[in-house]
C-alpha positions, 0 to 999 in steps of 0.5 A: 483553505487548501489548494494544489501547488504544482511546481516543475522541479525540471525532471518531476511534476510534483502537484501535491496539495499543500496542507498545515503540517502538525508535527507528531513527535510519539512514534509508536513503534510496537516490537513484534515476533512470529510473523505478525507486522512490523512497527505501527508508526502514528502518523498523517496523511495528506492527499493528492490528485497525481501526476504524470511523472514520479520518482518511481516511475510508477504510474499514481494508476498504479493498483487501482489508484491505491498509491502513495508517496512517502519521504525521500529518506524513509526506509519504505522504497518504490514499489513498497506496499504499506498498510495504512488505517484510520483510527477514527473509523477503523478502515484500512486500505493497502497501498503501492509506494509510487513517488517520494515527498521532498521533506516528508518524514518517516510518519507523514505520507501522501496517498492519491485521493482515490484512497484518501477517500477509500479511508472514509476521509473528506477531501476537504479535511486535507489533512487526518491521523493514521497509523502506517504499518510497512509490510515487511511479511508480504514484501519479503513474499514477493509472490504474496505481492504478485498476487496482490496486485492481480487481486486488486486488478481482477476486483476493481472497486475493492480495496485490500485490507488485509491479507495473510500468508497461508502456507508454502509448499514444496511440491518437487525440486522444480515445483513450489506452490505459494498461498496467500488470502485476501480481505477485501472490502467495498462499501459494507461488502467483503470478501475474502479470496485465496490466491496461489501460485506454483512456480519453478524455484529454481527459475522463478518461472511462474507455472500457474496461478489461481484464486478462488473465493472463500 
C-alpha cells in the first residue's frame, strides 16, 4: 500500500510518498561526443503531490508542474532541466529540477505527479524504471532554456520532449540571434515549434524573441 508521509523538517515541508526502494546497481553511463547528450543513467522514479516549500525555492508549479526533486549530493543542481523516459512505452518528458531528496541517490528521482502520469504511469504503481538523462547542452545554452520555459507556458497541456539547437548567429557586435526547436507532445498530437531570441552579448539584454510552428 502506498500513502504520503509528510513530516516538517522545521525549515521544509517534505510530503513525499514513501515507496519500497529496489536498489539498481547498473548505471549505464553511455560516453558521448559532438553534442549529442550526456550519460543516460537506469534509474526510478517515484512521485509526489508537492508542497508549498522546497530547497530550491522553486514552486512544484514550476513549468507546468513538469518538476522534480533528485538527491542532495547529486550533480544536477536547482533549476536544472533533466530528460526522463519510460522504457516500457518510450514516452519522454522534460522536467525542472524544484527540491532535493534526503538520501535519493544519483539514479532515483521524485517527479510531481502531474508528470509521473505525463510518462504513461498509474499512480498506483508508486514506483517504475526510467532512464534520467541531465541536459547539459541546453543547460549550458541558457537562452535554449529561457525559451523552454515560455514554451511550456505558452502551450499548457503539452509536454517537452525533446528539443534541439539550431544554430547561433552573430548578427553585429550588440546583436546575436540564438535558435532552438521543440518537440512537443499531448496525447497523440505533436508539434514542433521554433524558438529564437536576439539579444545584446554584450549586456545579456534580450532585444526580441519569437516562436513559430513548424
Amino acid at each position: 500500500m502506498y500513502y504520503n508521509n509528510p513530516y516538517n523538517s522545521g525549515y521544509s515541508y517534505y510530503p513525499y510518498p514513501v515507496y519500497p526502494y529496489y536498489p539498481i546497481e547498473n548505471h549505464n553511463y553511455s560516453n558521448v561526443s559532438n553534442g549529442e547528450r550526456q550519460q543516460v543513467i537506469q534509474g526510478q522514479a517515484t512521485w509526489t503531490s508537492g508542497g508549498p516549500v522546497t530547497k530550491c525555492g522553486l514552486p512544484w508549479s514550476t513549468n507546468q508542474f513538469m518538476s522534480v526533486a533528485v538527491g542532495e549530493n547529486t550533480t544536477s543542481q536547482c533549476g536544472d532541466s533533466l530528460k526522463v523516459r519510460n522504457p516500457v512505452n518510450g514516452r519522454e518528458i522534460i522536467v525542472t529540477v524544484v527540491d532535493q531528496v534526503r538520501g535519493y541517490p544519483q539514479n532515483r528521482i521524485n517527479l510531481h505527479r502531474r508528470s509521473f502520469e505525463a510518462l504513461g504511469a498509474n499512480l498506483n504503481q508508486g514506483v517504475i524504471n526510467v532512464e534520467i538523462t541531465p541536459s547539459p547542452e541546453l543547460e549550458g545554452e541558457k537562452w535554449g532554456k529561457y525559451l523552454l520555459e515560455i514554451v511550456q507556458v505558452g502551450h499548457p497541456g503539452f509536454d517537452v520532449t525533446d528539443y534541439n539547437s539550431v544554430g547561433k548567429t552573430e548578427i553585429s557586435p550588440t546583436r546575436t540571434k540564438e535558435t532552438f526547436d521543440f518537440i512537443l507532445h499531448q496525447q497523440k498530437e505533436e508539434l514542433k515549434i521554433r524558438g529564437s531570441v536576439v539579444y545584446n552579448p554584450q549586456t545579456d539584454r534580450v532585444i526580441s524573441f519569437d516562436f513559430t510552428e513548424i
